[in-house]
C-alpha positions in Angstrom: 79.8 25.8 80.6 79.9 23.7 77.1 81.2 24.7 74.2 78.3 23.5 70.9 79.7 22.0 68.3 78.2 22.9 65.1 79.9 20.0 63.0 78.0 16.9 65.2 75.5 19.0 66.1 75.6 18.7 70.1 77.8 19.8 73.0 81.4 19.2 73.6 82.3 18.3 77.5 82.8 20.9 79.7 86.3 21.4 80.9 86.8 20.9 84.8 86.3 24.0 86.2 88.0 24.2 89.4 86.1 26.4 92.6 88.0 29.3 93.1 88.7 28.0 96.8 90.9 25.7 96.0 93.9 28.0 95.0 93.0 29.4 98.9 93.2 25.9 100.1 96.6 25.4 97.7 97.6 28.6 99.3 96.9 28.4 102.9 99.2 25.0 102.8 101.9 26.9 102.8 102.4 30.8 102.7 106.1 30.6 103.3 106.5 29.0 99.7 103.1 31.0 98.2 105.3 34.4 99.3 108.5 33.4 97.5 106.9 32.9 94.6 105.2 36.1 94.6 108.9 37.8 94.8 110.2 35.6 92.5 107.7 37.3 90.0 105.2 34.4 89.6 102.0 36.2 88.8 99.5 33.2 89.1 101.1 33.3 92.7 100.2 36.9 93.0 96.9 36.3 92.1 96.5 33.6 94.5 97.9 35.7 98.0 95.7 38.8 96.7 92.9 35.9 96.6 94.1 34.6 100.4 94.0 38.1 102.1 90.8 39.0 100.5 89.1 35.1 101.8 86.9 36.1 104.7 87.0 31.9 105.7 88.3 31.9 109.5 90.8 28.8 108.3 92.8 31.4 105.2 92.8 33.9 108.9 95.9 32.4 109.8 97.7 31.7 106.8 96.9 35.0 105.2 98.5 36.9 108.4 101.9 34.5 107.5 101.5 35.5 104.3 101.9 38.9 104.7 104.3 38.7 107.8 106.6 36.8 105.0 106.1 39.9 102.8 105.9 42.8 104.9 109.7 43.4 104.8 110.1 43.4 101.2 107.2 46.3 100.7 107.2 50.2 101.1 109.3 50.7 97.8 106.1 51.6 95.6 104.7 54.4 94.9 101.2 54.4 95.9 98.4 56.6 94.2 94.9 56.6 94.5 92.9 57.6 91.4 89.1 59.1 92.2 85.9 60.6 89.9 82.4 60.2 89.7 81.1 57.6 87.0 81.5 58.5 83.5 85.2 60.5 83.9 87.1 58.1 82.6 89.2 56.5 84.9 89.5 53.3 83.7 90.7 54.7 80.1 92.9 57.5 82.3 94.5 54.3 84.5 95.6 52.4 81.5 96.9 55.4 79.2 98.9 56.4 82.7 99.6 53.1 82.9 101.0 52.9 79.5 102.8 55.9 79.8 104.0 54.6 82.9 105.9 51.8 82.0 107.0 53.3 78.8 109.2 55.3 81.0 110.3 51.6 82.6 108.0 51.2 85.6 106.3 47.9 86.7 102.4 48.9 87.4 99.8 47.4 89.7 96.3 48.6 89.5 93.6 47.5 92.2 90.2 48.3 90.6 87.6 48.5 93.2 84.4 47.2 91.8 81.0 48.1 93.7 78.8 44.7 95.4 75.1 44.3 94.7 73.6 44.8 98.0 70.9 42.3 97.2 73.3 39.3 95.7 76.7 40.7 96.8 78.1 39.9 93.6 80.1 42.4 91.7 80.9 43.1 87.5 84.7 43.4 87.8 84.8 44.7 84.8 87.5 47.0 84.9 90.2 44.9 83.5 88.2 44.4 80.4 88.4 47.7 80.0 92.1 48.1 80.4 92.8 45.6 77.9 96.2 46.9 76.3 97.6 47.3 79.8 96.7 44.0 81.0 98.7 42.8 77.7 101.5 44.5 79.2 104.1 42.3 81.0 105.4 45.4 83.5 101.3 45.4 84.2 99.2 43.7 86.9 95.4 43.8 87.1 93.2 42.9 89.7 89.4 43.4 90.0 88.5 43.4 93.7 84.6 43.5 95.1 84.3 45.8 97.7 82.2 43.9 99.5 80.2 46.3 101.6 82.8 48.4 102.7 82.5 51.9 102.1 84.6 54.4 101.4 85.1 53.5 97.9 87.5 50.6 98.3 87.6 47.1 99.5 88.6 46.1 102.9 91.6 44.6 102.1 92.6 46.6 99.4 95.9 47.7 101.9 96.9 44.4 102.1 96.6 43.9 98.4 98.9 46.9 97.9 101.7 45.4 99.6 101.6 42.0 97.9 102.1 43.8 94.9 105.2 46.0 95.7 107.0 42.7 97.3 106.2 41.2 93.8 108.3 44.2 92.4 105.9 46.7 91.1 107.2 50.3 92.2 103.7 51.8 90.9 100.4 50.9 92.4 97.6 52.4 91.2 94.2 52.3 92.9 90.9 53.0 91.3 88.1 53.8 94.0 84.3 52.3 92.7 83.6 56.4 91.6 80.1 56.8 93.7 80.3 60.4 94.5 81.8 62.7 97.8 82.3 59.8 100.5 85.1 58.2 98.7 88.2 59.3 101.3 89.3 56.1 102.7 91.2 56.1 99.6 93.3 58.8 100.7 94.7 57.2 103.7 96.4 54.7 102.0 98.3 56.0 99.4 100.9 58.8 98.6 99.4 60.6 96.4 95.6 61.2 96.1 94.0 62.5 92.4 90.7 63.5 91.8 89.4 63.0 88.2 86.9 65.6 86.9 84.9 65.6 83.5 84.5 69.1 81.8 80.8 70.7 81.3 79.6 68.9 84.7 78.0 71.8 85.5 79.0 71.1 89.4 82.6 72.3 89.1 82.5 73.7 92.2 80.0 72.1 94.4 82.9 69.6 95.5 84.8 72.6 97.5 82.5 72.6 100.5 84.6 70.0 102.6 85.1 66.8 100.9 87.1 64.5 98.5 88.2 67.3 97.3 89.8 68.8 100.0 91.7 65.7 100.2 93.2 65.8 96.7 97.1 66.3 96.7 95.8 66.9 92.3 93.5 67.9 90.1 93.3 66.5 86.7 90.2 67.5 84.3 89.9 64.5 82.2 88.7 64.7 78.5 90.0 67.8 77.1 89.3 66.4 73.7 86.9 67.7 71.0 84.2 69.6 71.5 85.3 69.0 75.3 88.6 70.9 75.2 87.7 74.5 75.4 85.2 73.7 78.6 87.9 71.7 80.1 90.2 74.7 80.6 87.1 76.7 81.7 86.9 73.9 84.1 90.5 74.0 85.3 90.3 77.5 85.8 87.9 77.5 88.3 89.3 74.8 90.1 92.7 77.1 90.3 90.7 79.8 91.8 88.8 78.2 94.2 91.7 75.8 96.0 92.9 78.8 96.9 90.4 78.9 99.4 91.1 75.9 101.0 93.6 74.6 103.3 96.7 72.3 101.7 96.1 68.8 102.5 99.9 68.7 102.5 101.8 71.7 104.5 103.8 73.7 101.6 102.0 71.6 98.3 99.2 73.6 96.5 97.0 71.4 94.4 97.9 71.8 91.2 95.2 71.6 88.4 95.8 69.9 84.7 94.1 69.1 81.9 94.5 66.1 79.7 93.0 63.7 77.1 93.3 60.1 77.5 91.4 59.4 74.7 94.5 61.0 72.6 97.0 60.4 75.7 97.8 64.1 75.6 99.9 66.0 79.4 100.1 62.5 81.1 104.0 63.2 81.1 102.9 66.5 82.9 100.8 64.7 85.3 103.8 62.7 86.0 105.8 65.4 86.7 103.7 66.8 88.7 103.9 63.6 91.2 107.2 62.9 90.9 107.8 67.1 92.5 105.4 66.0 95.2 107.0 63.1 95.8 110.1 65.3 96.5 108.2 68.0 98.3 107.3 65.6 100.8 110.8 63.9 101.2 111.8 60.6 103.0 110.2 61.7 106.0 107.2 63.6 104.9 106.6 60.3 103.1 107.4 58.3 106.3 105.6 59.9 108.5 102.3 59.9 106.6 102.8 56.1 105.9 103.3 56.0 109.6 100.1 57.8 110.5 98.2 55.8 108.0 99.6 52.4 109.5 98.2 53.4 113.2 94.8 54.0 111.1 94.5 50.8 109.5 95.3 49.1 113.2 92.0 50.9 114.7 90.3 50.2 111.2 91.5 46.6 111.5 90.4 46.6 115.9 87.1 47.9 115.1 85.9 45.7 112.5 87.2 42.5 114.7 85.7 43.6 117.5 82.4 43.8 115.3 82.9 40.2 114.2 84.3 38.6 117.7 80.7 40.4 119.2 78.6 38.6 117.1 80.2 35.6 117.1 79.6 35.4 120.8 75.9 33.6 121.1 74.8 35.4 123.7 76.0 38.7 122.9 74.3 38.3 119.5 71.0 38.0 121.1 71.1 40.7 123.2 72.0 42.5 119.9 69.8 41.2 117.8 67.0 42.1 121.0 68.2 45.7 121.7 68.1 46.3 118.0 64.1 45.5 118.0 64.1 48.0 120.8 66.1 50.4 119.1 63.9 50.5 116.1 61.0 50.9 118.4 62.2 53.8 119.5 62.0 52.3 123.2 65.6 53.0 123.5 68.3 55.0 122.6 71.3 53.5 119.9 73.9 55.3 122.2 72.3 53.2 125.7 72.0 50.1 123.7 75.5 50.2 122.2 76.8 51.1 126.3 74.9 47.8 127.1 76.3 45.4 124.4 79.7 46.9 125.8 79.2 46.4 129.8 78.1 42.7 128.5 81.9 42.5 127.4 82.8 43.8 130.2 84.1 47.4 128.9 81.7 49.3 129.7 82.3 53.0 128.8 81.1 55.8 126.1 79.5 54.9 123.2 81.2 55.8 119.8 79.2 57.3 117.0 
């Protein structure tokens, strides 16, 4: 990139721009010194171990694992909140007012905004810090844009590992904003504390969410915008949400849903919303909250076994052919996926069931 200069008519040199490897490289030198910096507060250093988890090169692989070995004991202390809605609801402008309102009150926020990949390019906006701009300002606020690379779910795939770099770098609030695609977006919910589902008002689907789905997962309710011409069908809204959780089972044994209105346009009931997380926090206790982290932590070990043994598969020549050939097959209907996914396995030598 080169700057014109209107004055000599012509360019200015272009300052050396650096590849955004080289803070991996930097980094996978030494993790040890990379993680004290990130609890000493250094936020170019956060940056750089959220960049080195998130480095799908096999040579970060090792480094990254230190990394977060090195961490690992000084995490768990956050607060961890997932934050979903379709497009259009507003959670970017709801994140940084909560945000705002957050550290106000004297927390240190992190938010991970989850970004959706081009499935042509693979390249991703990562807009959503431009859009927070007077919380990235903040100096109790942390921002990072992650890609999600593929992964469904709504998040990215280390988006886990990126939450606990954070709360070893002090932030006690860590806010994650799912890409906002529609029903599928649950992964979200199994790894954080607390799980809110944004709604706009005068959707005119209210209620098609309640047949099994993100919103049975919801731990709260929030209808967004209740704001101008907005505010009277935001209640309506509300309303029928109250009615109809009570037809579905609590996510959380003895903790009803609780639906809220609120503007973040004019920052109007976020202290309510607050409140309303800091009682679940207390409903669940230290060990409602320990045992869902726990539960959580043996999910993201299969998560974590499944998608190396995808990779470690492929990597294997041979096995890769006989992929790549049963797949022909498959798609020529001249076999069945569950019989070619038993034969890939019996070439590994674990033979056994097929999982969907």
């Amino acid at each position: 990139v080169r700057r014109f200069n209107h004055r000599r008519g012509g360019f200015k040199p272009a300052p050396t721009i650096y590849p955004l490897d080289r803070g991996g490289m930097r980094a996978a030198k030494d993790p040890q010194a990379l993680a004290a910096a990130v609890r000493a507060g250094d936020r170019r250093a956060l940056a750089r171990a959220i960049t080195l988890v998130e480095s799908d090169k096999a040579e970060h692989a090792a480094a990254a694992e230190a990394l977060l070995a090195a961490l690992l004991p000084h995490s768990g202390r956050a607060f961890r909140i997932g934050i979903s809605g379709a497009p259009g609801v507003g959670k970017s402008t709801f994140i940084e007012a909560f945000g705002l309102h957050l550290i106000a009150n004297g927390h240190r926020v992190a938010v991970l905004a989850i970004d959706p990949s081009s499935p042509r390019s693979g390249g991703s906006i990562l807009g959503d810090k431009t859009r927070m701009e007077e919380l990235g300002k903040s100096a109790s606020a942390f921002i990072r844009p992650s890609p999600t690379g593929g992964t469904l779910g709504g998040v990215a795939r280390r988006t886990r590992e990126a939450g606990l770099i954070c709360e070893a770098a002090g932030f006690d609030i860590v806010l994650i904003e799912t890409v906002g695609v529609g029903q599928s977006e649950t992964a979200v919910a199994g790894m954080v504390d607390a799980f809110l589902l944004l709604i706009a008002p005068a959707g005119g689907d209210e209620l098609q969410g309640l047949k099994k789905g993100i919103v049975e997962l919801a731990d709260m309710v929030v209808v967004n915008k209740e704001d101008g011409e907005l505010a009277a069908a935001a209640g309506r809204a509300a309303a029928e949400y109250r009615a109809a959780l009570h037809l579905l089972r609590p996510n959380t044994p003895g903790w009803e849903p609780p639906v809220l209105t609120a503007s973040s346009l004019e920052r109007r009931r976020l202290d309510k919303i607050w409140a309303e997380f800091t009682r679940y926090r207390d409903c669940l206790g230290p060990k409602g909250l320990a045992a869902k982290r726990s539960d959580q932590a043996k999910a993201w070990m299969w998560s974590e076994i499944e998608a190396a043994l995808r990779t470690n598969l492929l990597a294997d020549a041979a096995v890769s052919r006989q992929v790549h050939a049963l797949e022909t097959k498959v798609s020529q209907g001249l076999i069945t996926p569950a019989a070619a996914a038993r034969q890939v396995l019996a070439s590994l030598g674990k033979a056994g069931p097929a999982s969907s």
